[in-house]
PASEBA-1860 file (N, C-alpha, C; in nm, 3 decimals):
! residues 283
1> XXXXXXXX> 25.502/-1.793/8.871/25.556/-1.838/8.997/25.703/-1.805/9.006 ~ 25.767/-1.786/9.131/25.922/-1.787/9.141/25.955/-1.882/9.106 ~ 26.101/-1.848/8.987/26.188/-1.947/8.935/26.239/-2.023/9.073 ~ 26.277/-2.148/9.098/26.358/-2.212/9.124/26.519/-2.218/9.115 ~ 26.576/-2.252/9.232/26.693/-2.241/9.202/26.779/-2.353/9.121 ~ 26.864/-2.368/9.046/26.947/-2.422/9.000/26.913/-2.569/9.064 ~ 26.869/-2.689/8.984/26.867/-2.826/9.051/26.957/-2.890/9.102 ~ 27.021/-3.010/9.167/27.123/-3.108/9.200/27.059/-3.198/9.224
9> XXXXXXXX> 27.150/-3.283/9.179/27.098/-3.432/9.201/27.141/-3.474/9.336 ~ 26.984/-3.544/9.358/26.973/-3.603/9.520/27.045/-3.750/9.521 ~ 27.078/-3.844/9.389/27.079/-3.952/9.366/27.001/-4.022/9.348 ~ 26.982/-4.189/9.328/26.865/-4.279/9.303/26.772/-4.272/9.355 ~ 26.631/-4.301/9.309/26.511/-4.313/9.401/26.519/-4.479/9.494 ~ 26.465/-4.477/9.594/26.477/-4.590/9.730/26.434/-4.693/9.617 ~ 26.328/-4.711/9.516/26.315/-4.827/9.470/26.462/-4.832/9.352 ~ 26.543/-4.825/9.338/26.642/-4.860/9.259/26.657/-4.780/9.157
17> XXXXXXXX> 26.532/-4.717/9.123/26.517/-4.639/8.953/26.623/-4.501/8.962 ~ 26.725/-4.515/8.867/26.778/-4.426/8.845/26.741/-4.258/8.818 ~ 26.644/-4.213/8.909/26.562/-4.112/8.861/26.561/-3.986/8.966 ~ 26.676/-3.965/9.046/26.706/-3.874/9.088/26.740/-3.770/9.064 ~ 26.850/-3.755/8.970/26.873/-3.623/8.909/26.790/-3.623/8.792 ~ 26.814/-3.469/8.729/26.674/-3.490/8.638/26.845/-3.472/8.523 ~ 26.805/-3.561/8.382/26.907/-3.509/8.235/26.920/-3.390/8.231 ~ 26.846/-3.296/8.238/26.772/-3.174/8.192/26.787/-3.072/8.254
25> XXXXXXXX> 26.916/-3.017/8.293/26.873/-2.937/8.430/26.772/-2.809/8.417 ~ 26.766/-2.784/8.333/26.632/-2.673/8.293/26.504/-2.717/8.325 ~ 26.488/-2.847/8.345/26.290/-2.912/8.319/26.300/-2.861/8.470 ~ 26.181/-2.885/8.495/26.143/-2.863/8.613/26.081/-3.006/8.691 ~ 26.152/-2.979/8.831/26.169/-3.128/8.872/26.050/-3.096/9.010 ~ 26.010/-3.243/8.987/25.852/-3.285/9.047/25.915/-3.379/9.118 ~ 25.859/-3.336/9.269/25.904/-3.474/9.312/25.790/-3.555/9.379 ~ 25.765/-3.714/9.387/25.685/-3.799/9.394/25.679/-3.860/9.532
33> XXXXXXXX> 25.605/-3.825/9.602/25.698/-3.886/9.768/25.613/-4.046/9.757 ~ 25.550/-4.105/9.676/25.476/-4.205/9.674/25.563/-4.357/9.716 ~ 25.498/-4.499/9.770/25.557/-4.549/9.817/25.672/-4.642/9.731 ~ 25.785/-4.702/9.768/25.870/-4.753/9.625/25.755/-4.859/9.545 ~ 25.780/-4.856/9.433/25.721/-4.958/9.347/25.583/-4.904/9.291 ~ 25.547/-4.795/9.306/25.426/-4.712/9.262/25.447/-4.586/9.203 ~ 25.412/-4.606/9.097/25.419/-4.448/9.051/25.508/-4.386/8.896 ~ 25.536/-4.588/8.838/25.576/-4.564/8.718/25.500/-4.467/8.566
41> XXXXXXXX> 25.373/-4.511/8.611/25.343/-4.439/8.508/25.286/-4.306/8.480 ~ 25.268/-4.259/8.594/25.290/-4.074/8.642/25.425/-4.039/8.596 ~ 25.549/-4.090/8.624/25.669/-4.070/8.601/25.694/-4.031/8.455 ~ 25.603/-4.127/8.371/25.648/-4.153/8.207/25.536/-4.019/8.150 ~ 25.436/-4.029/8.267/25.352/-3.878/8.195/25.437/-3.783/8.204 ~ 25.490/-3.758/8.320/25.511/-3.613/8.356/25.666/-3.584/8.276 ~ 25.719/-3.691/8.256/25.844/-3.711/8.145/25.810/-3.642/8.024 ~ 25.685/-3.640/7.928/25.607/-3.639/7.831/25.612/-3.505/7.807
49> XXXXXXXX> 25.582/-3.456/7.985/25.556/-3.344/7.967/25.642/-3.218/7.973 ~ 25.769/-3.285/7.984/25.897/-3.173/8.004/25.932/-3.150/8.137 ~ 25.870/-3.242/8.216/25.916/-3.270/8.358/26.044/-3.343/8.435 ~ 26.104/-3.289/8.524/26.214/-3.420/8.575/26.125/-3.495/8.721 ~ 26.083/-3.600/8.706/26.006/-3.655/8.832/26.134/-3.734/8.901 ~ 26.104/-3.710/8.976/26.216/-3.784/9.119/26.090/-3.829/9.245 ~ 26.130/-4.034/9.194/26.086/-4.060/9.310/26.145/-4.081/9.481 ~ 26.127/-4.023/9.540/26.178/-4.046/9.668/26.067/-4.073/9.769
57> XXXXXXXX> 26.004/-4.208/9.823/25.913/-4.258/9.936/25.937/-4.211/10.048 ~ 25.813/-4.143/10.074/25.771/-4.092/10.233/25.731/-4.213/10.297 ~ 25.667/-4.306/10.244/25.615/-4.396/10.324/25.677/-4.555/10.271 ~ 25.626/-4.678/10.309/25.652/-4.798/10.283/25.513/-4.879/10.323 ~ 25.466/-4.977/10.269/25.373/-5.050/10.279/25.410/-5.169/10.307 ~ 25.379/-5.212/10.458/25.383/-5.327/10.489/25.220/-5.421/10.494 ~ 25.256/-5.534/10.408/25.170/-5.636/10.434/25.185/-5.683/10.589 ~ 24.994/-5.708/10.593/24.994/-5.755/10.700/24.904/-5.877/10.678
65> XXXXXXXX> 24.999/-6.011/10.751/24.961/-6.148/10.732/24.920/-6.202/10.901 ~ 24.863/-6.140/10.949/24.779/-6.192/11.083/24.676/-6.311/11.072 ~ 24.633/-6.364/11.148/24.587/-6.479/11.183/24.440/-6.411/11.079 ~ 24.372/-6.314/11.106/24.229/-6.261/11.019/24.226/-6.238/10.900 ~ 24.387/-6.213/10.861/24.409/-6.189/10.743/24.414/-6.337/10.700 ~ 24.512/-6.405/10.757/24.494/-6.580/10.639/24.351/-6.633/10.628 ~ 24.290/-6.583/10.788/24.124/-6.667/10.766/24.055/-6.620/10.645 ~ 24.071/-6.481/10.615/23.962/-6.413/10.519/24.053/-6.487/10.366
73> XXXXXXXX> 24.189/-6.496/10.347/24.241/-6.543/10.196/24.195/-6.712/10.213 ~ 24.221/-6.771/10.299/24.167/-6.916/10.304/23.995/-6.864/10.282 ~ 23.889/-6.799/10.334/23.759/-6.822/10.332/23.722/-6.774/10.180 ~ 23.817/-6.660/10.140/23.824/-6.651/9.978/23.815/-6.718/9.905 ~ 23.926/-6.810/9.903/23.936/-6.936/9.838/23.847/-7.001/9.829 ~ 23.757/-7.057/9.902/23.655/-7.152/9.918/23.528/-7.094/9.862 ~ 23.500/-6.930/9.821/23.388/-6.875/9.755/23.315/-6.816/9.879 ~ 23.364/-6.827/10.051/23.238/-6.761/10.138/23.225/-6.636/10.086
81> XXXXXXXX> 23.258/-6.546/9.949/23.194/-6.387/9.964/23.136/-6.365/9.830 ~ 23.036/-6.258/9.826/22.984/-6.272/9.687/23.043/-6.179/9.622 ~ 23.159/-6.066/9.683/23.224/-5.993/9.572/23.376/-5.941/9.689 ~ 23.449/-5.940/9.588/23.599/-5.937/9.705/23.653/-5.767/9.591 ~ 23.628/-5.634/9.675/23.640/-5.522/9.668/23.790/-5.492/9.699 ~ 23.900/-5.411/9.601/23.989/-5.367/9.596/24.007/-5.219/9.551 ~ 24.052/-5.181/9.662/24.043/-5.022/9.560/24.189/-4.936/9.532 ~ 24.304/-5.008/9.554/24.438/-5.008/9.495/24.506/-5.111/9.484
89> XXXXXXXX> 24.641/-5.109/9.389/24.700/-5.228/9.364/24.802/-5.245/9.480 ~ 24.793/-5.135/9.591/24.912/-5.263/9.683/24.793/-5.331/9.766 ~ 24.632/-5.328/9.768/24.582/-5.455/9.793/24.619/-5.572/9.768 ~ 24.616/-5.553/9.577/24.695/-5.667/9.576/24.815/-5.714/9.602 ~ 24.930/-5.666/9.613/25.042/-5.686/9.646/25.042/-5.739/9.741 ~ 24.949/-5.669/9.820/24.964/-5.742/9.999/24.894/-5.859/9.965 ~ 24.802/-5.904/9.937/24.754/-6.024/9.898/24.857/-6.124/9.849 ~ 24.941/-6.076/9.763/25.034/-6.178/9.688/25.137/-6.245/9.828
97> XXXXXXXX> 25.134/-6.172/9.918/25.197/-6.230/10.027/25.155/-6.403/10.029 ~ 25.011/-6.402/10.010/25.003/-6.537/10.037/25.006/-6.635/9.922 ~ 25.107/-6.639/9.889/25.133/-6.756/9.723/25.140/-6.908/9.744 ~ 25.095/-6.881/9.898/25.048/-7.060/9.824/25.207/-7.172/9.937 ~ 25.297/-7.080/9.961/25.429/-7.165/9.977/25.458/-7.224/10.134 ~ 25.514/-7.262/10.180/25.536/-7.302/10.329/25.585/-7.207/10.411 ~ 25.601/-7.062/10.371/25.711/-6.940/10.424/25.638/-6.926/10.534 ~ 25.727/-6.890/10.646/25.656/-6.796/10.821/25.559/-6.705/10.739
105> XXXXXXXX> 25.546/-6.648/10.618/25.436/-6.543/10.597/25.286/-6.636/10.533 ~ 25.322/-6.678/10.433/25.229/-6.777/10.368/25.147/-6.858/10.483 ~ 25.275/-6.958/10.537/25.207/-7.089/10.606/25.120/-7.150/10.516 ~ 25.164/-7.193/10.376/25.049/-7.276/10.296/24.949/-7.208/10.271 ~ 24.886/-7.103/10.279/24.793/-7.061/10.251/24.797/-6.931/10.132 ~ 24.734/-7.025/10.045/24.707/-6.901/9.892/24.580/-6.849/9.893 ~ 24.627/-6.756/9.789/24.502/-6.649/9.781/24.473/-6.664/9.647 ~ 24.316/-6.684/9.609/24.287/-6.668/9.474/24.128/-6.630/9.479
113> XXXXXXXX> 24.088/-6.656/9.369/23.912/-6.605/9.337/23.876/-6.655/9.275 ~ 23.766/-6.734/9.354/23.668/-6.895/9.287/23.564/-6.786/9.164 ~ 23.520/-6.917/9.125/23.403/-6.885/9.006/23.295/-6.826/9.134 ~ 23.204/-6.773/9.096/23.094/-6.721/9.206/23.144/-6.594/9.273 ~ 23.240/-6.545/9.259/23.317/-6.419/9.367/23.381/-6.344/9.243 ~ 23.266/-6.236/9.247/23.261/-6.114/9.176/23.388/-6.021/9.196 ~ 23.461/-5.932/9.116/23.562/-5.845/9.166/23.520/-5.727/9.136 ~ 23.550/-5.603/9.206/23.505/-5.492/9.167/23.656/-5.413/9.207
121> XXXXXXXX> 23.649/-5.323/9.140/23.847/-5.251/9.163/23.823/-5.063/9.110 ~ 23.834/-5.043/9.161/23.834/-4.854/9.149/23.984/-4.828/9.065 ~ 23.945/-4.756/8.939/24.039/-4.714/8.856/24.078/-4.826/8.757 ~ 24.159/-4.773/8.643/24.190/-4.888/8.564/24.362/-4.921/8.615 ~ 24.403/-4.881/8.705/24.578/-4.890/8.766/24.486/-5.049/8.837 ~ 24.397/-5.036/8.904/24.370/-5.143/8.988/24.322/-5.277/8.893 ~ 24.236/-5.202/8.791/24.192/-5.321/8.676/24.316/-5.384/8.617 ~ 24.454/-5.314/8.604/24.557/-5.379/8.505/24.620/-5.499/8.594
129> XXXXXXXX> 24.628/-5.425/8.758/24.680/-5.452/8.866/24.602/-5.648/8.868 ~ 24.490/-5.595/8.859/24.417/-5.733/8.844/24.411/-5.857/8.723 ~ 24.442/-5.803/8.619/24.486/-5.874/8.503/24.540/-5.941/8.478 ~ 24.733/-5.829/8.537/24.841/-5.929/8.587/24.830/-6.050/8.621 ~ 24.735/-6.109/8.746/24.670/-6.177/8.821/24.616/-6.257/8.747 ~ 24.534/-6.243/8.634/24.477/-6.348/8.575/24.336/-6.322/8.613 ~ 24.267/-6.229/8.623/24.179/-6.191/8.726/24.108/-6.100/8.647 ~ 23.971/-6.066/8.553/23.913/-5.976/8.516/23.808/-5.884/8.600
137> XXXXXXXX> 23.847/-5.796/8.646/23.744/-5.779/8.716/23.593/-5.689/8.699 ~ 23.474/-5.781/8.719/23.356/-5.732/8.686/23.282/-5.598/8.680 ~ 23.381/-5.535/8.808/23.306/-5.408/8.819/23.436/-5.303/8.776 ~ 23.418/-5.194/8.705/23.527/-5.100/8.714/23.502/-4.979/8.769 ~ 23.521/-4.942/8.904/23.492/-4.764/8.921/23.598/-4.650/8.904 ~ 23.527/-4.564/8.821/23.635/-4.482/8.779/23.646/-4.367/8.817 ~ 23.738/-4.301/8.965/23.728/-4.216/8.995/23.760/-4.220/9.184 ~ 23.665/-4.330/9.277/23.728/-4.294/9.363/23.646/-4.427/9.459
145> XXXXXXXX> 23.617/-4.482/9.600/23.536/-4.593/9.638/23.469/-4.544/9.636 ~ 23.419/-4.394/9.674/23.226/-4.341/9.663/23.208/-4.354/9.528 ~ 23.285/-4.338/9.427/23.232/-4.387/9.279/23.197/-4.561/9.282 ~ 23.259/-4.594/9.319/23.228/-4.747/9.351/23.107/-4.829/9.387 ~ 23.075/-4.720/9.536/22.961/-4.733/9.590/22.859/-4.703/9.523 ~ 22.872/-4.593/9.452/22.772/-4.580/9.364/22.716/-4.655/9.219 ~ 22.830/-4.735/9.169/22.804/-4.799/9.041/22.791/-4.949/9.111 ~ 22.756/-4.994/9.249/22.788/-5.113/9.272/22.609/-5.159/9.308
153> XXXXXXXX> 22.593/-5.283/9.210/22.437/-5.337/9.168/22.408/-5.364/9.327 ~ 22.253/-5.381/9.403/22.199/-5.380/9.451/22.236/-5.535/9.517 ~ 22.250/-5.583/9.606/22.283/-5.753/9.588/22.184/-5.850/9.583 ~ 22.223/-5.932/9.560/22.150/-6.010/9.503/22.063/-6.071/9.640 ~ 21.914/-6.134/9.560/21.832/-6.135/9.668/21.859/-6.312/9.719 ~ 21.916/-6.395/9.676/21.973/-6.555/9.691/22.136/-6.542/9.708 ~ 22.154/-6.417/9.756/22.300/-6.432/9.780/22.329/-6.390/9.886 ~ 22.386/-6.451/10.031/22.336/-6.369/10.130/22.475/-6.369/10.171
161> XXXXXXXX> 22.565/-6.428/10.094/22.703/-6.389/10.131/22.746/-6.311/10.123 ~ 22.862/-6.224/10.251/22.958/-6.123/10.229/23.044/-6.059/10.169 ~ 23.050/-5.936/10.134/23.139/-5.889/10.095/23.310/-5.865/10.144 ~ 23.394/-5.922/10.096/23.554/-5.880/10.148/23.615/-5.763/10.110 ~ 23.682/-5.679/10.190/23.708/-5.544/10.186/23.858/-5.542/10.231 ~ 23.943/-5.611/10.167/24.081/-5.559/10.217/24.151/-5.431/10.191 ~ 24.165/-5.378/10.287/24.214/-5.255/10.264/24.372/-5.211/10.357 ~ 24.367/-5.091/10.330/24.471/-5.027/10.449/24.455/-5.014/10.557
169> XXXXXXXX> 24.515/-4.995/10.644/24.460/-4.961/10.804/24.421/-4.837/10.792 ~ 24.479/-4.737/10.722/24.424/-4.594/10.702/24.298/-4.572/10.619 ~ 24.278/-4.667/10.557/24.171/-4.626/10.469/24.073/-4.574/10.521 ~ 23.960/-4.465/10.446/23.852/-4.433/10.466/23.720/-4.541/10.494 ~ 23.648/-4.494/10.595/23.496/-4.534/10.555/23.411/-4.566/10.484 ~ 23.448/-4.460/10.366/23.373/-4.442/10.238/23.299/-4.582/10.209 ~ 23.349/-4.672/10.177/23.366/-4.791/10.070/23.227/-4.909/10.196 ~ 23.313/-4.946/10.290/23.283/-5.040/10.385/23.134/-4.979/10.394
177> XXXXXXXX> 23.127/-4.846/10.460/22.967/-4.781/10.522/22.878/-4.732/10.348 ~ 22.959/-4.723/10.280/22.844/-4.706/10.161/22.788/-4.850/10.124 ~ 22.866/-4.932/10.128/22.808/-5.099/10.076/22.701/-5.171/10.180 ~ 22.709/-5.135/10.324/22.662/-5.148/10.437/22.496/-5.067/10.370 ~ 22.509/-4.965/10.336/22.372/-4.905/10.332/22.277/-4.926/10.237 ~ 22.386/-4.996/10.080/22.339/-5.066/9.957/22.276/-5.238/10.045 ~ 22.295/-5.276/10.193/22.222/-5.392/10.208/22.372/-5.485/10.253 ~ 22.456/-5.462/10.164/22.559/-5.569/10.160/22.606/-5.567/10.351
185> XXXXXXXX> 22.635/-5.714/10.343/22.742/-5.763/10.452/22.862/-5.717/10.423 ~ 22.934/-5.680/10.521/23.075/-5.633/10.493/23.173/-5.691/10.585 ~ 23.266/-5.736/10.537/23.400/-5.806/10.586/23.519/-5.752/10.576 ~ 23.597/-5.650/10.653/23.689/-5.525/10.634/23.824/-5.628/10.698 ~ 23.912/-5.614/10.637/24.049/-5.659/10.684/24.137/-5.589/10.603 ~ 24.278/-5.530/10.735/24.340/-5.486/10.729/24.462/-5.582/10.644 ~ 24.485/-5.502/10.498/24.548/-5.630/10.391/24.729/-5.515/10.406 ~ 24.718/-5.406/10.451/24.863/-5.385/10.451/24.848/-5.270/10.542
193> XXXXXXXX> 24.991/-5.190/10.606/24.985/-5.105/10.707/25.126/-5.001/10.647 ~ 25.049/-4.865/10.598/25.184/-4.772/10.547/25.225/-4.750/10.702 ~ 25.370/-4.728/10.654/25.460/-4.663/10.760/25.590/-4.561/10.710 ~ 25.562/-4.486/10.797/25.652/-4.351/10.754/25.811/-4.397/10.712 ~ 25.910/-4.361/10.604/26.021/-4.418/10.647/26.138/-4.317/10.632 ~ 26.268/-4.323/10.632/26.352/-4.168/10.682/26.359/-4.145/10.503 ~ 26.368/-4.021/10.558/26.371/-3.917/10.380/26.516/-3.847/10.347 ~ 26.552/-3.854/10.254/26.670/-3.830/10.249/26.688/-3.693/10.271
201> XXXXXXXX> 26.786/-3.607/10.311/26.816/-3.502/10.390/26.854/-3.379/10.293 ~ 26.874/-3.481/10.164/26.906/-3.419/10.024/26.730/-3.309/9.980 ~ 26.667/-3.397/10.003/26.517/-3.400/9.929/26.485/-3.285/10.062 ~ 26.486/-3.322/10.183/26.407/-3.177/10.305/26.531/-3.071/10.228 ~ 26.616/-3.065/10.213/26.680/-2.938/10.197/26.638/-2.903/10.043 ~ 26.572/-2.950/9.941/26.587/-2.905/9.837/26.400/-2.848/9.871 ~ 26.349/-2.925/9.948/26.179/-2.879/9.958/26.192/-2.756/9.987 ~ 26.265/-2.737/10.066/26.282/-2.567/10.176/26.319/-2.492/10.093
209> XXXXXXXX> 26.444/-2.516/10.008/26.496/-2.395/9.946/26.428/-2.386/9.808 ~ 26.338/-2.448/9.779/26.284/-2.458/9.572/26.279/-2.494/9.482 ~ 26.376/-2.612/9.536/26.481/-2.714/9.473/26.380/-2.775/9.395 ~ 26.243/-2.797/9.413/26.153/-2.850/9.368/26.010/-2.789/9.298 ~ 25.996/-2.773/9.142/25.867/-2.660/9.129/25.743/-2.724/9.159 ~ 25.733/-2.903/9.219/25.594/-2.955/9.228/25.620/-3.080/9.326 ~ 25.526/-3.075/9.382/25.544/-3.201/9.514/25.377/-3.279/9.453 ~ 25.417/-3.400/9.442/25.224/-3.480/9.453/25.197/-3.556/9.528
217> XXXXXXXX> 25.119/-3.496/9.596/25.070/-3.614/9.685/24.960/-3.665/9.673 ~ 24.971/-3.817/9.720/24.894/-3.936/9.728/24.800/-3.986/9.826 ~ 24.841/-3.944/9.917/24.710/-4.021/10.009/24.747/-3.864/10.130 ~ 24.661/-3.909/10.198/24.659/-3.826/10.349/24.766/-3.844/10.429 ~ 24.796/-3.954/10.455/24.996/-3.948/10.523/25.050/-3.911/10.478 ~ 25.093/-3.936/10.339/25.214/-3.851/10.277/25.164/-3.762/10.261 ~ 25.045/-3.631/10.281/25.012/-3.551/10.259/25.051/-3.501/10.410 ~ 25.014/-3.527/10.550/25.072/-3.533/10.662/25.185/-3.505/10.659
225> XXXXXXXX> 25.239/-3.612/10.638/25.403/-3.624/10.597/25.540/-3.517/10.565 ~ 25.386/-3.430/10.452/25.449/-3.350/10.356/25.444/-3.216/10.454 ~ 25.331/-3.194/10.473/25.324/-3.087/10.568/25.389/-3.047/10.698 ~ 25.519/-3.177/10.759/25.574/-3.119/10.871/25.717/-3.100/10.840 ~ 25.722/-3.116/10.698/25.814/-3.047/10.641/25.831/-2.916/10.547 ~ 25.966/-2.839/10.580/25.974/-2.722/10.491/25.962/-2.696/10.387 ~ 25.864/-2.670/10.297/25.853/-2.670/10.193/25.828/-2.481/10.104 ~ 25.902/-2.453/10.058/25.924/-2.282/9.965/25.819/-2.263/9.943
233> XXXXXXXX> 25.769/-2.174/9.925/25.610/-2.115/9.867/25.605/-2.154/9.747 ~ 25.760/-2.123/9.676/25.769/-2.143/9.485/25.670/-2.292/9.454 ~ 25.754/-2.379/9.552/25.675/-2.524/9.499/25.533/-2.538/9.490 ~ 25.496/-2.580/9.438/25.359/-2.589/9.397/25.321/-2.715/9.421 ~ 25.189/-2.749/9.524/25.125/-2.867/9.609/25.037/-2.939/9.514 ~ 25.019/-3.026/9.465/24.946/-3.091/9.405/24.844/-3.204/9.447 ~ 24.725/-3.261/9.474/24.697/-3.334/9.542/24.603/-3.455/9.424 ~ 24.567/-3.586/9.502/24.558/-3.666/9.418/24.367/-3.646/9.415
241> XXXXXXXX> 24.308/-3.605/9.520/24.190/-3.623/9.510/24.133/-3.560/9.652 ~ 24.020/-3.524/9.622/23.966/-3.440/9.827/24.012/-3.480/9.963 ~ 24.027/-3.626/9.934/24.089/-3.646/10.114/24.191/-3.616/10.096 ~ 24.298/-3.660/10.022/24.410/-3.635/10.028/24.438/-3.427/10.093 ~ 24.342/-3.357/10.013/24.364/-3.220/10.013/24.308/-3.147/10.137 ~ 24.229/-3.239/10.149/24.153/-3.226/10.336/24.272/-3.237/10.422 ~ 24.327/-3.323/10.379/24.424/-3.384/10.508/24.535/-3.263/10.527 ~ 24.593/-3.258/10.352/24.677/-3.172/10.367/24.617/-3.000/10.423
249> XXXXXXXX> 24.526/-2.954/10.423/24.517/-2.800/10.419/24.466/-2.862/10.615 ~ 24.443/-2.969/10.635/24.380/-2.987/10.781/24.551/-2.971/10.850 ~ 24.614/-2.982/10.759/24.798/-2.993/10.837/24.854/-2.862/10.859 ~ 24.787/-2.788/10.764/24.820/-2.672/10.753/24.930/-2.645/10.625 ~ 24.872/-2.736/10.508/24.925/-2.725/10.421/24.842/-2.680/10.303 ~ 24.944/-2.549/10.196/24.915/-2.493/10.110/24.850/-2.565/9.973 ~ 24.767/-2.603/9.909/24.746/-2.694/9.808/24.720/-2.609/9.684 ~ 24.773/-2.643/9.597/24.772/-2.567/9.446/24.671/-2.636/9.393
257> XXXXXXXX> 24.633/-2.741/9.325/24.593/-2.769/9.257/24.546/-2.931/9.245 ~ 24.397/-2.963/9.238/24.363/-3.060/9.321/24.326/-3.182/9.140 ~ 24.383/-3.309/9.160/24.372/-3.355/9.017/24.204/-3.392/9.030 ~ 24.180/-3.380/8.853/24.050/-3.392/8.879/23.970/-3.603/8.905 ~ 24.070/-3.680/8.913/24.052/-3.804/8.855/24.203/-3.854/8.963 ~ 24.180/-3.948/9.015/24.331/-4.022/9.090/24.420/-4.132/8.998 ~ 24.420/-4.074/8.886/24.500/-4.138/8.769/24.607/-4.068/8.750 ~ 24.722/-4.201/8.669/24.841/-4.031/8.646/24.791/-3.969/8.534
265> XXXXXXXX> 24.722/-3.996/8.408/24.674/-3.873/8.344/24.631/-3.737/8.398 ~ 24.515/-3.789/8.479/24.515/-3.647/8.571/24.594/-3.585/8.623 ~ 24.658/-3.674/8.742/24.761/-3.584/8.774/24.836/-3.567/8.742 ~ 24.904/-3.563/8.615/25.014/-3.505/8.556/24.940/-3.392/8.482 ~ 24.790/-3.406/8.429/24.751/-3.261/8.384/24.753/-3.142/8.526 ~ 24.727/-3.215/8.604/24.747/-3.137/8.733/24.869/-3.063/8.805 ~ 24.968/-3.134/8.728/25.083/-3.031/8.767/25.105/-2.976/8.654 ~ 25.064/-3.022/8.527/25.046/-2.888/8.422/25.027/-2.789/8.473
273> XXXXXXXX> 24.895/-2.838/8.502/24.884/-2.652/8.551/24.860/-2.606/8.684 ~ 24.978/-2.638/8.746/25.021/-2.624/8.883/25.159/-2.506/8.809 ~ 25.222/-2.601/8.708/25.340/-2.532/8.679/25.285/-2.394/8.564 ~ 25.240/-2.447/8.481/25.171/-2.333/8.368/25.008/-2.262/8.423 ~ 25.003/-2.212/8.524/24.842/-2.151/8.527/24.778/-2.064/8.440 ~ 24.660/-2.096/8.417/24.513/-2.012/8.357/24.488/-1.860/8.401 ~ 24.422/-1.828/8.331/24.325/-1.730/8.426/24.203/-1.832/8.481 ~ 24.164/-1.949/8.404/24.078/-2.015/8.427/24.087/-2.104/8.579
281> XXX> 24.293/-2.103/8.555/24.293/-2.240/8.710/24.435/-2.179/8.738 ~ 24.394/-2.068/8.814/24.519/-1.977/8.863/24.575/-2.070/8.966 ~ 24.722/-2.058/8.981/24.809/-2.126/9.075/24.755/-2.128/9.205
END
């Protein structure tokens, strides 16, 4: 691939982490457009790997605490569902909104998970995510919600309660209409809402000129996102999993190299060899 030009530091990433410029000016710097507070431990792979990762957020995740949203964490509480489905950890985050306290967001109302209310969580980022919590959760899918759908038991024939599905407002279908066809009731609420937020002017000028040998993206907005900006041919597109790469090549964006797994193991083998190509997994 074309060398890159000479790096500079953009400064801190939006969540505080000192991880803008890279030590190294030789490594080759990856940058992470993922939202603040996500994405530590891609960072420590791609570190591993002789990488400079710089996080800088395309987007922000706002919890959303609407009147449907407290009914479904209050009906939680009480056991109305027979399995409460998460398939990333700012589910939970947005969930933690409701701790229980007197705040305009809370209003007294906590969120937890009675005995009888099964958890099921896609990936082990979401299983640790749940731990934290105090929270083991029963089902683990590893790989994506159609993996989910697919490892998720038949329901039970004395259980005629619903399933809870908090998700993103963007989220896919996948999850909700595959559980729907396994029999299950489904209960979909919108548990947080990404929103685009301004990018530093440092980061569009270093996309354009090369400044960067790897961009990863995460979901389909920041894959959006990524695509209505200038980005050098040199850089090399990385994506986290098929929608994400749908979205992007539907933008009219170039994609190198698609991870095989939405973990940072994967994707940091994925900008391996985004940056080092095969004959086997040419750039």
């Amino acid at each position: 691939m074309t060398a890159s030009p000479e790096p500079r530091s953009t400064g801190p990433s939006a969540d505080g982490a000192a991880d803008g410029g890279p030590a190294d000016a030789t490594a080759p710097r990856v940058l992470l457009p993922r939202p603040a507070g996500a994405g530590a431990d891609l960072m420590e792979r791609l570190r591993e790997l002789g990488c400079a990762p710089e996080h800088h957020p395309f987007i922000e995740l706002v919890p959303e605490t609407d009147t449907d949203m407290r009914e479904a964490v209050e009906d939680l509480a009480s056991g109305a569902f027979s399995w409460l489905v998460i398939t990333s950890c700012a589910v939970f985050d947005a969930l933690d909104a409701f701790d229980g306290s007197d705040s305009a967001v809370a209003r007294g109302v906590a969120w937890s998970v009675p005995e009888g209310t099964r958890v099921a969580v896609v990936g082990e980022g979401s299983a640790a995510c749940a731990r934290e919590r105090g929270i083991e959760p029963d089902l683990i899918a590893h790989g994506s919600g159609k993996a989910l759908v697919a490892q998720m038991p038949a329901p039970a024939r004395d259980d005629a309660r619903p399933v809870l599905f908090p998700a993103s407002s963007a989220a896919a279908a996948t999850v909700p209409e595959g559980l729907r066809s396994l029999g299950y009731a489904v209960r979909q609420e919108i548990a947080y809402r990404p929103r685009s937020t301004s990018i530093d002017p440092a980061v569009v000028q270093d996309l354009a000129t090369g400044g960067y040998a790897a961009i990863v993206l995460t979901s389909s907005m920041i894959a959006r996102l990524a695509a209505a900006l200038p980005i050098h041919l040199s850089t090399q597109v990385v994506t986290i999993g098929a929608p994400t790469t749908a979205a992007a090549r539907e933008a009219g964006l170039r994609v190198d190299v698609e991870a095989e797994a939405p973990t940072p193991d994967a994707l940091a083998r994925a900008v391996a060899t985004a940056l080092h190509p095969t004959e086997d997994h040419p750039a």
